[in-house]
Phi, psi and omega in degrees: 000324171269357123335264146013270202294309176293330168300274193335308172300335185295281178278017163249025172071028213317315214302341179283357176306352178261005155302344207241333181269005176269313179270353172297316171307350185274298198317312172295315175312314157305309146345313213291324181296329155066242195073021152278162185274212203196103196257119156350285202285343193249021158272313204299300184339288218277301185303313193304320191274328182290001209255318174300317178309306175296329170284326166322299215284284208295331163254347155310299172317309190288310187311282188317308193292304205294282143017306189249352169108331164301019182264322191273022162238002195229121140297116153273142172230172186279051168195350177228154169088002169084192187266356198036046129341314210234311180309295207295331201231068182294340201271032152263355142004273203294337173272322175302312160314292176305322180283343165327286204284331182304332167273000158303293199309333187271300222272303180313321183254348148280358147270337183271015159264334168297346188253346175295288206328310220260327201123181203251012169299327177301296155343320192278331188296295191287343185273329178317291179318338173271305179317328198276334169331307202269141160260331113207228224269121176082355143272118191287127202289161186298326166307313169304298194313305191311309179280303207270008149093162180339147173037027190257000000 
């Protein structure tokens, strides 16, 4: 099991995980000047889905590179080459691979319970954020690759 709980930290880059409650906090901070109040449950929200979308990003990227052989050609430095996270441990795949979609699955249902709260303004947000998935034209994001594995 701490195996496990160290892989799933490993490639999900935790110490950059404190970039996503730093800009949510800009974002609320701005909200706030305002003169609107400032509602609880759609602040947890908006973290809870920037917080999946960024473990998505990071562990979906870690898949794909390990996958494709490039973790085993990069120097890593601490901001570049991932976590080698997957090189040390390959048989963590498959829990890394699950957390893809679970964290697909968390960033999916805290937005569309944000766009019943908030409205259908919101949409325009989540369709940018999907078109930014793919990279480019005739390839399938890494995040699909990730979850339904190679030639799926």
């Amino acid at each position: 099991m701490a195996d496990l709980a160290r892989t799933l930290a490993g490639v999900s880059r935790v110490p950059f995980l404190v970039l996503t409650p730093l800009c949510v906090l800009q974002g609320v901070a701005l909200a706030a000047t305002g003169g609107e109040g400032i509602s609880l449950l759609r602040v947890s929200l908006v973290f809870v889905a920037a917080l999946a979308a960024h473990i998505l990003v990071n562990v979906a990227n870690e898949v794909s590179d390990f996958r494709s052989g490039l973790d085993l050609h990069t120097e890593r430095t601490p901001f570049y080459g991932g976590s080698g996270t997957l090189p040390a441990s390959p048989e963590g795949l498959t829990a890394a691979r699950m957390s893809v979609g679970a964290s697909l699955a968390t960033l999916l249902l805290s937005g569309v319970f944000l766009i019943w709260l908030s409205g259908p303004g919101l949409l325009a947000f989540g369709a940018v954020g999907s078109l930014c998935r793919y990279r480019l034209p005739g390839q399938r994001p890494a995040a699909y690759e990730s979850v339904a594995g190679p030639g799926n």
